[in-house]
C-alpha positions as CSV (number, residue, x, y, z in Angstrom):
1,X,55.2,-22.8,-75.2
2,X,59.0,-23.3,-75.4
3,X,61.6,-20.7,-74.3
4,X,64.5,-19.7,-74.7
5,X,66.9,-17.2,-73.3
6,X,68.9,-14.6,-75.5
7,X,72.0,-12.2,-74.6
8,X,73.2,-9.2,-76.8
9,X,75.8,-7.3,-75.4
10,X,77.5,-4.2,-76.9
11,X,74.7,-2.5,-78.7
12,X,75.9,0.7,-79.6
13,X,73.6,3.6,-80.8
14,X,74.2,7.7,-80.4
15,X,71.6,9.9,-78.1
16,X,70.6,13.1,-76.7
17,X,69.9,11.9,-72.7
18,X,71.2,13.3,-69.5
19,X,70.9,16.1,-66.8
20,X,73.5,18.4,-67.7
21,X,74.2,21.5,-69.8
22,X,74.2,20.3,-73.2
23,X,73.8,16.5,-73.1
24,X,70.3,16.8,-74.9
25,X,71.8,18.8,-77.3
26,X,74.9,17.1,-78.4
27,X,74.5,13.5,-79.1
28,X,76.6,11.1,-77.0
29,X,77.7,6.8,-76.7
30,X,75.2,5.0,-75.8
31,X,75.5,1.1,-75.3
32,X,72.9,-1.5,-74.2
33,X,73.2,-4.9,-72.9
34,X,70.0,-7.0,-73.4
35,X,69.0,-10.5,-71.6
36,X,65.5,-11.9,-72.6
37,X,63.3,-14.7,-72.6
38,X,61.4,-15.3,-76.0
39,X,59.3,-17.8,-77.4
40,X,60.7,-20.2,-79.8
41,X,58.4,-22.6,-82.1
42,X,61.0,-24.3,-84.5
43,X,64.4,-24.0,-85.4
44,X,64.0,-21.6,-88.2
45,X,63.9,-17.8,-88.4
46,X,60.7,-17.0,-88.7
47,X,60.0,-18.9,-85.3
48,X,61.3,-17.0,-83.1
49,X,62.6,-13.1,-82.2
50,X,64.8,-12.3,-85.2
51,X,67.8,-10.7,-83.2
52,X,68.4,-8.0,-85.2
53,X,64.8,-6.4,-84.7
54,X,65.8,-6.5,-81.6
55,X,68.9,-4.7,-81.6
56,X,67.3,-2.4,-84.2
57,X,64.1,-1.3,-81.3
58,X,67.1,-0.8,-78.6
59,X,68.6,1.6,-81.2
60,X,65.5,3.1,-81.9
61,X,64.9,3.7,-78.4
62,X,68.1,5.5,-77.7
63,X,68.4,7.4,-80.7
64,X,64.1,8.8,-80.3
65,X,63.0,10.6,-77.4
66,X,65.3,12.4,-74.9
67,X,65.5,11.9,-70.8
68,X,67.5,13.2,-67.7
69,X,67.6,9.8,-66.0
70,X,69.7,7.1,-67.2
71,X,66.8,5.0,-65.4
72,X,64.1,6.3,-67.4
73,X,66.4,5.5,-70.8
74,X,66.7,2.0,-69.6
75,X,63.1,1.7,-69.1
76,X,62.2,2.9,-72.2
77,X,64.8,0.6,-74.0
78,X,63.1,-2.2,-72.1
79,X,59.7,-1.5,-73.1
80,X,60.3,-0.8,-76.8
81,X,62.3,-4.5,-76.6
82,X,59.2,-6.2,-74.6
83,X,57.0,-4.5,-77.1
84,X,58.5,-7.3,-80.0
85,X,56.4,-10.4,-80.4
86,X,57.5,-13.6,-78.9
87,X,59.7,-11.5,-76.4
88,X,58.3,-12.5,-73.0
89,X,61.3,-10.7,-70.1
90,X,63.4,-8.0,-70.8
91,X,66.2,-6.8,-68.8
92,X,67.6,-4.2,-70.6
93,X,71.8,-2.5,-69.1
94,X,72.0,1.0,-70.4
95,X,75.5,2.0,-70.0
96,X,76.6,5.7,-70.1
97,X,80.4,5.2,-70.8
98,X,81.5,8.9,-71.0
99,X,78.7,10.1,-68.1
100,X,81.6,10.4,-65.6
101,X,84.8,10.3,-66.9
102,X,85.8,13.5,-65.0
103,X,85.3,12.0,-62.2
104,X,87.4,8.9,-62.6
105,X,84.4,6.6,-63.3
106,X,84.6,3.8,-66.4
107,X,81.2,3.3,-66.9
108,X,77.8,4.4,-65.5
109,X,74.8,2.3,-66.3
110,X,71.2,1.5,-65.1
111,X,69.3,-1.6,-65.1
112,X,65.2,-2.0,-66.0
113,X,63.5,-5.4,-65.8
114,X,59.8,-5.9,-68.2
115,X,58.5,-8.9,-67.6
């Protein structure tokens, strides 16, 4: 079976997640990073993981259930993701931009790995 290995980066999508006051309440920024490794059969389409049903299940899973742990959204982005036919390895970068701003941090983000 022949394979090949996808990036998306920058996949935005809004969600209720975190361990503070108010951050299941209030949606926040959300962006996902995505490296996979998916079956291709042919060089059209319908032979492969159509990229945008991908970006559309990483959405999904940010935008559905809520969680505390940054770690547990990534997981859950990466399962949705390796739940797509033809998609073989997810690692899936959940970043948190705002999640600690007041402290003088960029980014925050956590890592899962389906395979």
């Amino acid at each position: 079976m022949p394979t090949s290995r996808l990036a998306l980066a920058g996949i935005r999508a809004m969600g209720r997640h975190g361990a503070n006051p108010g951050e299941q309440v209030e949606a926040q920024e959300f962006v996902v990073d995505l490296d996979l490794t998916i079956e291709v059969h042919g060089d059209d389409i319908d032979s492969t993981t159509d990229y945008r049903a991908i970006a559309d299940a990483a959405r999904g899973a940010i935008e559905g259930d809520s969680f505390e742990l940054l770690e547990s959204l990534a997981e859950e982005v990466a399962r949705t993701v390796y739940g797509l036919e033809g998609v073989l390895r997810v690692v899936a970068v959940v970043h948190k931009p705002a999640a600690a701003a007041s402290l003088g941090i960029d980014d925050v983000s956590a890592e899962a790995v389906i395979a």
